[in-house]
C-alpha positions, 0 to 999 in steps of 0.5 A: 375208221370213218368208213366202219363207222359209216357202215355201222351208222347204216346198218342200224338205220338200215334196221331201224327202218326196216322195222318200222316199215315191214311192221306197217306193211303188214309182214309182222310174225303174227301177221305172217303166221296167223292164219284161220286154224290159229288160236288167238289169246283173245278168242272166246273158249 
């Protein structure tokens, strides 16, 4: 029982960072799928 509460501990930290550090690393969605032809909700009409 120690031992799944262990991997349960980890796998939300294990998350929890991923998170986190993807986000500053620049691979959020809306970086990945933004790209020239893409129109923003904040570009002029």
């Amino acid at each position: 029982m120690k031992a799944m509460y262990t991997a349960f501990a980890a796998a939300v930290v294990i998350t929890i960072v991923a998170y986190y550090g993807l986000n500053e690393a620049g691979f959020s969605s809306g970086e990945v799928s933004a790209g020239n032809a893409v129109r923003l909700g904040d570009a002029t009409e």
